[in-house]
C-alpha positions in Angstrom: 163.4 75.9 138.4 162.0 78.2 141.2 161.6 76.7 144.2 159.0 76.9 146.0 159.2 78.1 150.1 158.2 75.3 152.6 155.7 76.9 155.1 155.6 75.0 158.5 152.6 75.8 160.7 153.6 75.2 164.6 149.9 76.8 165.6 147.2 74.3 166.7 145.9 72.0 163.6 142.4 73.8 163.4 144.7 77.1 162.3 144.4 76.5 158.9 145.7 78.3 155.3 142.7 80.2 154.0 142.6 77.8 150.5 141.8 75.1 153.3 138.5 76.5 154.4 135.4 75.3 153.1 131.8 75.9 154.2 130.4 73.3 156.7 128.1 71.2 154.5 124.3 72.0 153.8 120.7 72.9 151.5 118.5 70.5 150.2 119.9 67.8 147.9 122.5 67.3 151.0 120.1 66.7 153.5 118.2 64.5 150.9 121.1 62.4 150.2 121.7 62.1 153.6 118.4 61.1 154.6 118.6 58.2 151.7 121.8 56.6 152.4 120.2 56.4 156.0 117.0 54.7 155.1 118.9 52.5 152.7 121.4 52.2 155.9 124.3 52.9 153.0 127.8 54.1 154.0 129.7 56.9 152.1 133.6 57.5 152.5 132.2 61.3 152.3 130.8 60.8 155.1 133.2 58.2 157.4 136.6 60.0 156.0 135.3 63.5 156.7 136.3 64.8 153.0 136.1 68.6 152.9 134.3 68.2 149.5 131.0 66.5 150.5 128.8 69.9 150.8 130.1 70.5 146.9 129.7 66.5 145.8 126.6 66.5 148.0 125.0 69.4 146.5 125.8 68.3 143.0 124.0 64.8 143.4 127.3 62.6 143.5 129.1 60.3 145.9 131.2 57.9 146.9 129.6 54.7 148.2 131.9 52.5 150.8 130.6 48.4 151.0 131.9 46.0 152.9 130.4 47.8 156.4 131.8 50.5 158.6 134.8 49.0 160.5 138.4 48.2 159.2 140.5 45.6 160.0 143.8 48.2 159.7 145.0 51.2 162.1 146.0 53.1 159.3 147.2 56.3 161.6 145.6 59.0 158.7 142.3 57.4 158.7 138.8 58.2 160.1 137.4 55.4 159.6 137.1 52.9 162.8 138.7 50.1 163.6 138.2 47.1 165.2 136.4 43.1 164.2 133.7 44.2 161.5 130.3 42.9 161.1 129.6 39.8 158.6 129.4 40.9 155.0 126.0 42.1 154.2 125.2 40.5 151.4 121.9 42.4 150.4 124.5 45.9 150.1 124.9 45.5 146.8 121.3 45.7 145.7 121.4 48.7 147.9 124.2 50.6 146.5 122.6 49.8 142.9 118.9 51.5 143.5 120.6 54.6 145.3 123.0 54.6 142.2 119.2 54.8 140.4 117.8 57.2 142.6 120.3 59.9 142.6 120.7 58.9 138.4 124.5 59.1 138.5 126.3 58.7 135.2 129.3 57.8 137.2 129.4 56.2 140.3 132.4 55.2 142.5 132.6 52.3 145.1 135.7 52.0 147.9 135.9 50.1 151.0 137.3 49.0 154.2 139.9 46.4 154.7 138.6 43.3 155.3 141.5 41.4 156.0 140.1 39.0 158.2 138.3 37.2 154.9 140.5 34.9 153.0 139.3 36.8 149.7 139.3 40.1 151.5 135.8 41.0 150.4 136.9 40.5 146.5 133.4 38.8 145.5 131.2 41.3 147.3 133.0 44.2 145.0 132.0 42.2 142.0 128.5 41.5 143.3 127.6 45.5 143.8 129.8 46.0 140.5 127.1 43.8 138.4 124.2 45.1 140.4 125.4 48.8 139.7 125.7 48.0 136.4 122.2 45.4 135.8 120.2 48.4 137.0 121.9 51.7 136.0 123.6 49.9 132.3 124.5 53.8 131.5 126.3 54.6 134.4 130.2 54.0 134.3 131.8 52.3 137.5 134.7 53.6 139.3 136.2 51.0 142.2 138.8 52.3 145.1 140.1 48.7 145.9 142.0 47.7 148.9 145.7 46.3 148.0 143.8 42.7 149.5 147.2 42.2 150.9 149.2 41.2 147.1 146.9 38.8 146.4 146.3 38.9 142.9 143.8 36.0 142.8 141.1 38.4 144.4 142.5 41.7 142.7 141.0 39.2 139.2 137.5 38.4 140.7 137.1 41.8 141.0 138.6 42.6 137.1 136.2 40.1 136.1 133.2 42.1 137.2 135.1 45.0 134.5 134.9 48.1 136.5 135.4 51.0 134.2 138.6 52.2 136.6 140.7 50.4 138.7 142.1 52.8 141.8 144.2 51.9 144.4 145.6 54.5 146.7 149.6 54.3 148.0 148.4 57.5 150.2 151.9 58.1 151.0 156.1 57.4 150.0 157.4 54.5 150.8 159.3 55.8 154.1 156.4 56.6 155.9 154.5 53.5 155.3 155.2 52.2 159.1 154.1 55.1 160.8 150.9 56.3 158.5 150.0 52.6 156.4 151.5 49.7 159.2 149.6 47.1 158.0 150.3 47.9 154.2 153.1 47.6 151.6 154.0 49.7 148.8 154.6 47.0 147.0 151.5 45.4 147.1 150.3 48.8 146.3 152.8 48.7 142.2 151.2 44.9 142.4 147.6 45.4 142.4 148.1 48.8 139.9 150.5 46.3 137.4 148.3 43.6 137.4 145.2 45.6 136.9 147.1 47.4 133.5 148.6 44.3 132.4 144.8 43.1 131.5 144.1 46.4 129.6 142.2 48.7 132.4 142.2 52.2 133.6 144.2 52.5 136.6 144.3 55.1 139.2 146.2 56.3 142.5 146.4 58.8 145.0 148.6 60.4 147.3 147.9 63.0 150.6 150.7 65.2 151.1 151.8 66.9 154.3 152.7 63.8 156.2 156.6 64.6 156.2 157.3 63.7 152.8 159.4 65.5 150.8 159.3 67.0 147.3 162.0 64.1 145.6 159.7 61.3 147.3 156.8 62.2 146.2 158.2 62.9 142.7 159.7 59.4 142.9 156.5 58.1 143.9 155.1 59.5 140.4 157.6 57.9 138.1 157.2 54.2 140.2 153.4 55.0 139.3 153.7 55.5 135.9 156.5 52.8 135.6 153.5 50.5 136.3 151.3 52.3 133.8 149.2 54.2 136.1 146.8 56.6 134.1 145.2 58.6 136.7 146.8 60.6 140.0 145.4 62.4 142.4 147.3 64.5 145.3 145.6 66.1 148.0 146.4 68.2 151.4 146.0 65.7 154.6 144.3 66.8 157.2 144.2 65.1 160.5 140.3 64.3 161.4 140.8 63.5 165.6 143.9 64.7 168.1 144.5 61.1 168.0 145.3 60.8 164.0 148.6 61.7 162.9 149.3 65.7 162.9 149.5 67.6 159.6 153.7 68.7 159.2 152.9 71.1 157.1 149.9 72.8 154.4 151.3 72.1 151.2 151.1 75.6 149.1 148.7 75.5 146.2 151.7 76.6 143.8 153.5 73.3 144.8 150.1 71.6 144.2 150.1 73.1 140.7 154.2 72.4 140.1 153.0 68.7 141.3 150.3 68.3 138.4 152.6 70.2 135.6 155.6 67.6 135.9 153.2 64.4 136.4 151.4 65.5 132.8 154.7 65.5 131.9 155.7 61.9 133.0 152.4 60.9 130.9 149.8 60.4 133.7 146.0 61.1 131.3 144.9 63.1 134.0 146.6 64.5 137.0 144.1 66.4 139.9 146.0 68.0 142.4 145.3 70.8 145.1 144.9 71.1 148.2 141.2 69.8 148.4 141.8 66.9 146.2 140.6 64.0 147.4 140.5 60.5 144.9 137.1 61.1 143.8 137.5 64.5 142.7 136.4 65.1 138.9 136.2 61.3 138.8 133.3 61.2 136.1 136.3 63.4 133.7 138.6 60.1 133.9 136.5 57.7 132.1 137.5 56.7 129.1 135.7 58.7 126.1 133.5 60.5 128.4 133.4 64.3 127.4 135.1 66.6 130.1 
């Protein structure tokens, strides 16, 4: 096997690779999404984790709606999102979610959230209420769900199962040594748990992974196989890029051809579909990974 060189970048963050430059985001079905999730005062991980693909999703009428408000109870150090004590639940959200699922007529539509830890269900039955309302008013439109791990317990990972999301995701984000320094208040464990439980009743399951954290190539290959040894279908692997000075700084760019080396050897470990590069981000080509979809 060829290996590949690692490139280390020492200049300032904002000195980035040429395949990590994308055009700030823009034109007319943008600024009309935008203006909707306003009036409908929605939240979009597009939007709060700064994805370098919301100009393309944007443009293209899709995203990625986030419930459960706009504050997280965890200081994950990778993370845009804020932290701090969150808002009560808003229980109207889900009705929300569902007509702006109807107004932009997607035939896929994909739900995450924040950590609500501080709720002894961790937010479990508001995923299943905007999962049914999604699905009462849009009955053609497959539902994706980017679940938190709700700290191993399984009990709430089920009420949302029971609401039979089309895919089941749940993100490790990294390897296992550098939980404490870019997940603290997380566990990889919890992480195989939630993924196991999920294909153990039959469901699509998905993860994801941001590379360039300090991770090397055998952990994030060993990562893979734990995946799949919990019957993970779906991976995706993207670049990390640090949002703020005070996030945790990129070690290095990850080279597209180890991107590409990545994605050959996880379609060999069996994973049904395998997206990685360096813009990958979890939603990426979601709408191919539904089952009997065409594409």
């Amino acid at each position: 096997m060829i290996e590949l060189p690692v490139v280390e970048y020492t200049e300032p963050i904002d000195r980035r690779p040429e395949w990590l430059k994308v055009r700030a985001p823009g034109g007319d079905a943008y600024a009309h999404l935008k203006t909707m999730m306003r009036a409908k005062a929605l939240h979009t991980v597009c939007e709060e984790a700064r994805c370098p693909n919301i100009a393309e999703c944007w443009g293209a009428g899709t995203a990625t709606f986030m419930i459960g408000g706009d504050t997280c109870t965890r200081s994950c150090g990778f993370c845009a999102v804020k932290t701090g004590r969150p808002l009560p639940l808003d229980w109207d959200e889900p009705r929300r979610v569902a007509e702006a699922v109807h107004h932009m007529r997607l035939v896929h539509c994909v739900i995450t959230s924040v950590n609500r830890d501080e709720l002894p269900d961790g937010g479990a039955r508001l995923w299943a209420e905007t999962i049914r309302a999604v699905r009462q008013l849009n009955p053609t439109t497959t539902v994706e769900v980017l679940i938190p791990d709700f700290k191993g317990k399984l009990d709430a990972v089920q009420i949302v199962l029971d609401a039979q999301p089309d895919i089941l995701g749940h993100n490790t984000e990294t390897v296992p040594r550098l939980y404490r320094r870019v997940r603290p208040q997380g566990k990889f464990q919890w992480t195989l748990d939630v993924l196991r439980y999920a294909k153990e009743q039959g469901f699509r399951t998905k993860s994801g992974m941001m590379l360039g954290l300090g991770e090397t190539k055998d952990e994030v290959l060993a990562v893979m196989e734990e995946l799949r040894a919990v019957g993970c279908d779906i991976l995706t692997l993207g670049q990390y890029l640090q949002p703020t000075k005070n996030h945790l700084p990129v070690e290095r760019f990850v080279h597209p051809d180890e991107f590409a080396e990545y994605r050959e050897r996880g379609i060999a470990m069996g994973f049904l579909h395998l997206e990685s590069g360096p813009l990958v981000r979890s939603s990426y080509h979601a709408e191919r990974h539904v089952p009997n979809r065409p594409g």
